[in-house]
C-alpha positions in Angstrom: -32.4 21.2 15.4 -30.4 22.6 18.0 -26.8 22.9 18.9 -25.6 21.2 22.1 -22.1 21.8 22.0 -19.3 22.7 20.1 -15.9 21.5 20.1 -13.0 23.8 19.6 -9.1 22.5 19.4 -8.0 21.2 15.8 -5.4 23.6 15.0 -6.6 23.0 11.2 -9.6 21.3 10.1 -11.5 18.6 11.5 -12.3 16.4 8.5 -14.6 13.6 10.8 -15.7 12.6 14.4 -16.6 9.1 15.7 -18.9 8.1 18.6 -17.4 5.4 21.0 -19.2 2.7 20.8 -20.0 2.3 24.4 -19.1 5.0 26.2 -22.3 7.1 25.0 -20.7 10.8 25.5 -17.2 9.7 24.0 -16.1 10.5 20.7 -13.1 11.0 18.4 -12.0 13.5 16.0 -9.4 13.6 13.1 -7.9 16.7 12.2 -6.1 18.5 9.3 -2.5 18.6 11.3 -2.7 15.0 11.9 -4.1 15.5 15.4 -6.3 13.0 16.8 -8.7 14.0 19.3 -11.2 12.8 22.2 -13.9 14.3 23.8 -16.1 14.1 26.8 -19.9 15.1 26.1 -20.2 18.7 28.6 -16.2 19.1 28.9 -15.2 22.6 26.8 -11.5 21.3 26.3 -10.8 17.8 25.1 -9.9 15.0 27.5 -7.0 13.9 25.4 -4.7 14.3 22.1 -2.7 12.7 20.0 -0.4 15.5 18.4 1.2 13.9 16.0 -0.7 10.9 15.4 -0.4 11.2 11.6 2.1 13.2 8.7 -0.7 14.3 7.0 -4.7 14.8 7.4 -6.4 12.0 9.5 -9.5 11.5 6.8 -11.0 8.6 9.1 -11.7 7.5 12.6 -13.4 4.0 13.9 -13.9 2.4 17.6 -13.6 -1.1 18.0 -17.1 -2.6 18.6 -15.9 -3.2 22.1 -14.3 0.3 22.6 -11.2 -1.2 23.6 -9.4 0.2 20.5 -9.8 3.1 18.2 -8.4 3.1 14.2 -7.2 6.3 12.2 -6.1 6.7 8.5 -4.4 9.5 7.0 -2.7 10.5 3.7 0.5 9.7 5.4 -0.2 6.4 3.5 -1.2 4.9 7.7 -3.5 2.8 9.4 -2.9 3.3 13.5 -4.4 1.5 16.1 -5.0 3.1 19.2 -5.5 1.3 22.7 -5.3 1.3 26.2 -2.2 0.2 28.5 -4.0 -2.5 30.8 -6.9 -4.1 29.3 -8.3 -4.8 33.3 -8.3 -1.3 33.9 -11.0 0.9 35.6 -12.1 3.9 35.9 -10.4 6.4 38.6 -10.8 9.6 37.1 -12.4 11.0 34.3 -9.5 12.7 32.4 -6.6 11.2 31.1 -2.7 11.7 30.2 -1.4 10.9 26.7 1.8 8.4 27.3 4.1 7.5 24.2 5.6 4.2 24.5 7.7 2.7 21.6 5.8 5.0 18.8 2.1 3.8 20.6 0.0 6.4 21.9 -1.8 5.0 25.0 -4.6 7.7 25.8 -7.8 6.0 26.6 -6.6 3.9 29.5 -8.8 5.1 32.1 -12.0 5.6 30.3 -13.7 2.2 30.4 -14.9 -0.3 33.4 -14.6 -3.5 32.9 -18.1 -5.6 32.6 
């Protein structure tokens, strides 16, 4: 086997990584400082963070069949549910800005076109 990229930005471990389910060259990572992350196949940096998306280590992460919404657990005792802003939205550029909004992270907003 051969490597095709490595991904560099948890500030502690990362304990697991989960492909989007449509978006082939999405995925997800949990770290060990409670950091979720997302990254674009062939970017160096990730697209988008959650800092403090947990207390403790985020131990899972899961896309929604549809990609719409992406789940995290810790041992911070939480199960989060991540999704986008506008449901109808399309893509107009391929990175993205993390926006808090009442404790709910909405980073993936721009990712996904509408089929």
């Amino acid at each position: 086997m051969k490597e095709l990229q490595a991904f560099r930005g948890h500030k502690k471990e990362a304990y697991n990584v989960s492909w989007h389910t449509v978006t082939d060259n999405l995925l997800s990572s949990g770290g060990g400082e409670g950091c979720l992350m997302h990254w674009h196949l062939g970017d160096d940096k990730e697209i988008g963070s959650i800092e403090s998306a947990h207390d403790g280590v985020v131990w899972e992460v899961a896309w929604h069949p549809e990609g719409h919404i992406v789940a995290s657990v810790s041992n911070d005792h939480a199960c989060k549910f991540w999704g986008r802003k506008d449901p109808q939205s399309i893509v107009v550029e391929n990175r993205v800005e993390s926006q808090k909004t009442q404790g709910v992270v909405l980073i993936i907003q721009k990712l996904y076109v509408k089929t």
